[in-house]
FIDREN-293116 format. One line per 5 residues: number of its first residue (from 0); their letters; for each residue z, x, y of C-alpha. Coordinates in Angstrom, 2 decimals, decimal comma, always signed. Each point is the difference from the previous one (the first is absolute). Layout:
NUM> a> Z/X/Y | ...
This chain:
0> xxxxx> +16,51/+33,05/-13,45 | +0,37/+1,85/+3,22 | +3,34/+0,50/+0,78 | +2,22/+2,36/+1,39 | +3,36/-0,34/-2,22
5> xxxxx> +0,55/+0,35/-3,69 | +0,31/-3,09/-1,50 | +2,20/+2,20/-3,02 | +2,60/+0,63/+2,55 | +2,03/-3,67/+0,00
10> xxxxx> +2,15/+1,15/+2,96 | -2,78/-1,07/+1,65 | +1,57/-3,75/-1,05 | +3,37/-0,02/+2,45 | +0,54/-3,38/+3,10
15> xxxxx> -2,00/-2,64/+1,01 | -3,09/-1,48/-2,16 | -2,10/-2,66/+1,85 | -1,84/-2,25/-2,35 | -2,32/-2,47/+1,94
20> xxxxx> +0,57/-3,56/+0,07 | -3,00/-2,32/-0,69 | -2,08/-0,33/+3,30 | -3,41/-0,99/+0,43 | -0,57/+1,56/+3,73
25> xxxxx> -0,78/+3,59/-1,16 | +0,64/+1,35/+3,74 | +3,77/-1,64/+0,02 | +0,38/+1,96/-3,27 | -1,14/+3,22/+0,94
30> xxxxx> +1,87/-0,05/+3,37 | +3,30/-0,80/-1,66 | -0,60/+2,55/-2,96 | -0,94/+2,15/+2,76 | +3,77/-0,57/+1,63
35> xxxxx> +1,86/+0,38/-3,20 | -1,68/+3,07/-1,19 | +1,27/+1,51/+3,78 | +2,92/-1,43/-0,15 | +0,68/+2,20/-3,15
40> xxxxx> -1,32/-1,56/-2,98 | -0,66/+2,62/-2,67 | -2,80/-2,34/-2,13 | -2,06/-2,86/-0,06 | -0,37/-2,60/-2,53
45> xxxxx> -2,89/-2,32/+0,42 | +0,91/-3,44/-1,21 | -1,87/-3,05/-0,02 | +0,02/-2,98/-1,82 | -3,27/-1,26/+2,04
50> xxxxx> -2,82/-1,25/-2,60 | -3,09/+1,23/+1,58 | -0,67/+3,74/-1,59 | -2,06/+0,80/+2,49 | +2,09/-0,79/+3,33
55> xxxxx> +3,06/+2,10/-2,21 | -2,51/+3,06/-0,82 | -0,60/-0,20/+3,84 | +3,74/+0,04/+1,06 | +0,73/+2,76/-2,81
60> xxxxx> -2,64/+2,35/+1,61 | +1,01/-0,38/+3,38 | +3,62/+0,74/-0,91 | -0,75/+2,96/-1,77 | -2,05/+1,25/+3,04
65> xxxxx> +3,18/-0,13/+2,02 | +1,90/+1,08/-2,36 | -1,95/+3,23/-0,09 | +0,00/+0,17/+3,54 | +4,22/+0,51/+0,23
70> xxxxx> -0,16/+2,21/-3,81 | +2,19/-2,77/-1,77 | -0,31/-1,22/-3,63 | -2,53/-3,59/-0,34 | +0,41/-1,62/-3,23
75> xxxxx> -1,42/-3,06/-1,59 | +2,00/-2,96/-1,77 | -1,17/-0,45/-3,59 | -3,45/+0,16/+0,71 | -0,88/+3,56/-1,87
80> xxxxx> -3,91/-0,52/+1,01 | +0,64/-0,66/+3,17 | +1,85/+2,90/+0,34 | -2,78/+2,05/-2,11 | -2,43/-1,52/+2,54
85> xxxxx> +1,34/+0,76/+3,34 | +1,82/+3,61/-1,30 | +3,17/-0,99/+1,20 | +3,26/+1,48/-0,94 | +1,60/-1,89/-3,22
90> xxxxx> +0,94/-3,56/-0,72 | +2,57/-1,78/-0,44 | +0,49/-1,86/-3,89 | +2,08/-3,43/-0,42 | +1,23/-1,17/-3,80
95> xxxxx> -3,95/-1,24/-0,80 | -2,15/+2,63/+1,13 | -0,99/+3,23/-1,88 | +1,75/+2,71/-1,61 | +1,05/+2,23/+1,82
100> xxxxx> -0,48/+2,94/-2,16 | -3,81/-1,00/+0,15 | -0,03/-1,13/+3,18 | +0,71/+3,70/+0,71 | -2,45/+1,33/-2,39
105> xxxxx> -2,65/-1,95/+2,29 | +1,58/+0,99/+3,32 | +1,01/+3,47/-0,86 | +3,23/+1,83/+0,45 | -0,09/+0,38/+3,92
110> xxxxx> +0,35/-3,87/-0,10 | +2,65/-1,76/+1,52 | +0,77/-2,63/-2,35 | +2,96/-2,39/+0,00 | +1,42/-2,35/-1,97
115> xxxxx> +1,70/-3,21/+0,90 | +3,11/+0,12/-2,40 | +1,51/-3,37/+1,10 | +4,05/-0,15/-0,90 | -0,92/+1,95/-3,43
120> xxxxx> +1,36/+3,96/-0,46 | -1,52/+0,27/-3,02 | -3,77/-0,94/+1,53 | +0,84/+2,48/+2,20 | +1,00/+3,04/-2,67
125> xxxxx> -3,10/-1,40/-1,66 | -2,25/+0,41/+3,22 | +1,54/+3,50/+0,43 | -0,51/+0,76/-3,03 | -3,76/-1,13/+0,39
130> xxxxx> -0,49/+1,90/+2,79 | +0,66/-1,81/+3,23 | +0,22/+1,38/+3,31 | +2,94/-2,67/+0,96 | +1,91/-2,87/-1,13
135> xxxxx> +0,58/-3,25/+2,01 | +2,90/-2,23/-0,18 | +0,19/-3,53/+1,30 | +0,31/-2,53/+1,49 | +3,22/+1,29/+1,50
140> xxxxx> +0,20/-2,76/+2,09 | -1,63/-3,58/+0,55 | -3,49/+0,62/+0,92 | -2,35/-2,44/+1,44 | -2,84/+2,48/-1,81
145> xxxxx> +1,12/-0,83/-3,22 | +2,57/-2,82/-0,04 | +0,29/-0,21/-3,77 | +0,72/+3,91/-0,49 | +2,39/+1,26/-2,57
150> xxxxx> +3,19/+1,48/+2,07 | +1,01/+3,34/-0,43 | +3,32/+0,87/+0,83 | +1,08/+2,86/+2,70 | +2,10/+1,13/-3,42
155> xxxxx> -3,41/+0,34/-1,96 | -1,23/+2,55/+3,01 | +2,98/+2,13/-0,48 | -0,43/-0,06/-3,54 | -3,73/+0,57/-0,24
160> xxxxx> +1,10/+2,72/+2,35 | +1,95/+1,91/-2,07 | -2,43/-0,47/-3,34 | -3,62/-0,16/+1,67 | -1,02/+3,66/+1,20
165> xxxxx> -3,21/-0,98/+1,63 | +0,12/-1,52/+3,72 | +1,43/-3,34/+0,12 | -1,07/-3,14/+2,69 | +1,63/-3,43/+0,45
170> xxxxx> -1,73/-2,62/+1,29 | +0,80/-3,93/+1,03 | +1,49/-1,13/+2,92 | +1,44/+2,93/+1,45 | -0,13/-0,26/+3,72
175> xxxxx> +2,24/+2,10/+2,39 | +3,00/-1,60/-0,34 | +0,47/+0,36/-3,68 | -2,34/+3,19/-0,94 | +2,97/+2,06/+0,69
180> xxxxx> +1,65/-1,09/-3,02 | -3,15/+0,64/-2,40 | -0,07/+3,53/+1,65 | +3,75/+0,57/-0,65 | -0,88/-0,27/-3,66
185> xxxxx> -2,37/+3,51/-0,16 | -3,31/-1,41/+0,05 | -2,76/+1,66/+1,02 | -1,88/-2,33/+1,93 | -0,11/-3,66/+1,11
190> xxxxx> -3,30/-2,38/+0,26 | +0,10/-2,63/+2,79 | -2,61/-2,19/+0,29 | +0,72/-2,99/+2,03 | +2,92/+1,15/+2,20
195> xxxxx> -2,16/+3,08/+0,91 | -3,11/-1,73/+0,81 | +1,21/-3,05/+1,43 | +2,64/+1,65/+2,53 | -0,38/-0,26/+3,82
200> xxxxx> -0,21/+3,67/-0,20 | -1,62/+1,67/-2,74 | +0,44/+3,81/+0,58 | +3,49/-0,67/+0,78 | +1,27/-1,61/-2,70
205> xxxxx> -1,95/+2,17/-2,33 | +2,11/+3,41/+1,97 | +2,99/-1,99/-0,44 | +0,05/-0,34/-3,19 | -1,28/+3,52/-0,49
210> xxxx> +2,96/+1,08/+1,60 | +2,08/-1,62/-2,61 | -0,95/+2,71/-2,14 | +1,51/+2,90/+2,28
């Protein structure tokens, strides 16, 4: 992996998150990644529920490359050899994929690797315990991504705050008029998917809600 921060040093895991939506036009995608990632975005999650391997190992690649080109963090969800294939950063594990212990044994300890931890704090004390880079909690809020999402409470993020010492992200339906009250609860980051990459203007919305974190 050619990088040029230390995936070890989890501050590196602090504001906005962009995860992309699904999109089959690969230039739409890269232009708008390309807006959130100057608008502020500290890391990229590549997401796609598209079918066709081939058409996602494309999209992956070309992420990464811009990734690398503005020095932020590209990881993969739950797709390990995908990840392994295209050297990207880490991935990003849901309730059925791997372990993440050995996920990490086949990624190796400069991997960023995170672990979706739903509304449960004890997933997410086991995933630390594991060795995960950072929890997620969610949905927060409705989400046309994943309508049928367990809900995790804005009470759960101040909790998991206080008990959870490795970087926490909430995720689901937080757009920027209520991702001031998931920041209020100590959380270290927030991932926006659809109200990042669907606004009329990208890079701003992804500084504004960067500046919720000032």
């Amino acid at each position: 992996m050619t990088t040029n921060w230390n995936m070890r040093d989890s501050s590196i895991i602090k504001g906005l998150y962009a995860i992309t939506p699904d999109m089959a036009d690969l230039n739409t995608l890269i232009h708008r990644t390309k807006l959130a990632i100057e608008g502020g975005a500290f890391m990229v999650q590549y997401r796609s529920k598209i079918q066709d391997h081939a058409v996602k190992m494309q999209q992956c690649a070309s992420i990464l490359r811009l990734c690398r080109e503005y020095g932020v963090p590209c990881i993969v969800n739950d797709d390990v050899e995908m990840c392994l294939n295209l050297e990207a950063d880490g991935v990003h594990l849901g309730e059925n994929d791997d372990n993440i212990a050995e996920v990490r044994r086949i990624l190796g300890e400069d991997a960023i690797i995170g672990s979706s931890c739903y509304d449960q704090l004890e997933r997410a004390k086991q995933a630390q315990k594991e060795g995960a880079s950072y929890v997620a909690f969610g949905a927060i809020f409705p989400t046309p991504t994943k309508p049928n999402a367990p809900r995790a409470s804005l009470e759960l993020l101040s909790e998991a705050k206080r008990e959870i010492h490795i970087p926490i992200v909430a995720i689901g339906g937080i757009t920027v008029n209520n991702a001031h009250d998931v920041i209020e609860t100590g959380i270290d980051a927030i991932a926006v998917i659809t109200s990042l990459y669907e606004a009329k203007s990208i890079k701003e919305t992804a500084e504004t809600f960067l500046k919720m974190f000032h």
